[in-house]
N, C-alpha and C positions, 0 to 999 in steps of 0.2 A: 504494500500500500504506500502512496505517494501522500509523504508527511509536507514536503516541505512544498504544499499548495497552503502553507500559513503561514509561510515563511514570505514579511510583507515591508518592503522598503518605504516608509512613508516619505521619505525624502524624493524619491527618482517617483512615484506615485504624484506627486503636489508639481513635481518639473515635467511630467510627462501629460498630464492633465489640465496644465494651463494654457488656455490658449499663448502663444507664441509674441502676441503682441503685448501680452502681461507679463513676459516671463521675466521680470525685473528680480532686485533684490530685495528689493521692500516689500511686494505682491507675495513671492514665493516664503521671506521668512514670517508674513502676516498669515498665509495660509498653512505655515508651517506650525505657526502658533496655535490655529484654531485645530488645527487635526493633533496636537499635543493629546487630549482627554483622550482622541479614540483609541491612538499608539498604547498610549497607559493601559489601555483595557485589554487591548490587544497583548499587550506584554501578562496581561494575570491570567487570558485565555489559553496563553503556551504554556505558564508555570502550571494552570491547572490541568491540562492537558499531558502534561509529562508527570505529572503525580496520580494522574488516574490510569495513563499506562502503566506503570507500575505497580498500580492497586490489581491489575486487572493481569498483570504477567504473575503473580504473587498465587498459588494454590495452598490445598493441602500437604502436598508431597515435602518428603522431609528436608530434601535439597533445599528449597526453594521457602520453606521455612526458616533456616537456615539462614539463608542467605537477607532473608527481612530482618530477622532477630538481629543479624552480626551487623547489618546496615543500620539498622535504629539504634545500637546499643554498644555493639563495639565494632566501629565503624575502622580503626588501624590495625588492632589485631587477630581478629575475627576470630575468637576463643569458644563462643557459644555454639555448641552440640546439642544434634539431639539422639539419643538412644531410644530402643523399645525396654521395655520394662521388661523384670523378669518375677516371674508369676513363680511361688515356690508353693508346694503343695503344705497342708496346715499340716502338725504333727497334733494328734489328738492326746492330749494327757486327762486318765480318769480323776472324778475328783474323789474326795475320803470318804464321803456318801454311800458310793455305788462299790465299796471295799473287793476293788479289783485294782492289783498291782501294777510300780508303775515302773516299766521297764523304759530306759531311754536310750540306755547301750549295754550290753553284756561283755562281760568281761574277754571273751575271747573274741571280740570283735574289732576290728581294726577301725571301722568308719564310725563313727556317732554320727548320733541322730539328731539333725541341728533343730532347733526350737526357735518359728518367725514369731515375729509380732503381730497384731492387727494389720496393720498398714502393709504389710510386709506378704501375708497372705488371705489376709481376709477378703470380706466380699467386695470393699473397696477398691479394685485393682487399678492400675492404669493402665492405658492403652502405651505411653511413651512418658518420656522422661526428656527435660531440658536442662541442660547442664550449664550453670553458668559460674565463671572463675569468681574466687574470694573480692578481690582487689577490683571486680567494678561496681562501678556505681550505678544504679537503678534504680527506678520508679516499679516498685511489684504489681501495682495495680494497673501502669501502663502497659507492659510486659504480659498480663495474663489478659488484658482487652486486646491486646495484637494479635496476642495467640488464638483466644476465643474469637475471632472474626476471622481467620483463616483456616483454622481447621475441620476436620470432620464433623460435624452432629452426632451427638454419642459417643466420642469416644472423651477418654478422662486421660490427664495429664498431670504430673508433679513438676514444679521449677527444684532443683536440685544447686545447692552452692556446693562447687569443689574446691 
């Protein structure tokens, strides 16, 4: 697609436009004056136009997440990741109640049996995880409205500091 049909010289537009026996310096910079306001507008129609490209090249996909997050936030060293979550299965421990034993590792066993937390494997899970360095500075609440405007519907997310 052909962008630069907005690409607009008011200057050669107000010289090409005046009749010939006007084409003075006083005429061209009085009409240069009056078409000032339009240029102005014209100038926020590009700015807004290149910021809605962009809203609009921006998806779900983690790339491209990515790549908004590290542009909004750390725009020199582009630190912020995102990973998928990792779903650990619950370990059930019985309680004193139900006076069944509680085995968590046996002696002859090499592996233990790790014990999550809620969050960790409960029914809260997330779908991914954002990983963002200690040492930057950010707005959490601008950061999870950028996120919740591009991603999935449904799916759930933690901001993680490493």
């Amino acid at each position: 697609m052909a962008y630069n049909v907005y690409d607009i010289d008011f200057k050669k537009l107000v010289k090409w436009w005046t009749p010939y026996p006007l084409r003075k310096i006083f005429w061209l910079t009085f009409l240069g004056v009056l078409l000032y306001p339009v240029a102005q507008l014209h100038q926020l129609l590009l700015r807004f136009q290149t910021a809605k490209l962009y809203q609009l090249k921006i998806n779900s996909q983690v790339c491209y997440l990515e790549q908004m997050l590290n542009d909004s936030f750390d725009l020199t060293l582009r630190r912020i990741y995102i990973s998928d979550a990792i779903w650990y299965l619950p370990t059930y421990i019985y309680q004193e109640a139900e006076l069944k034993p509680v085995y968590v590792k046996k002696e002859g066993e090499d592996t233990p049996v790790y014990i999550y937390t809620e969050s960790e494997a409960g029914e809260f899970r997330d779908d991914f995880v954002v990983f963002v360095p200690v040492g930057l500075v950010f707005n959490m609440d601008e950061m999870k409205g950028k996120i919740d405007s591009y991603k999935l519907s449904g799916t759930s997310y933690k901001i993680q500091i490493f």
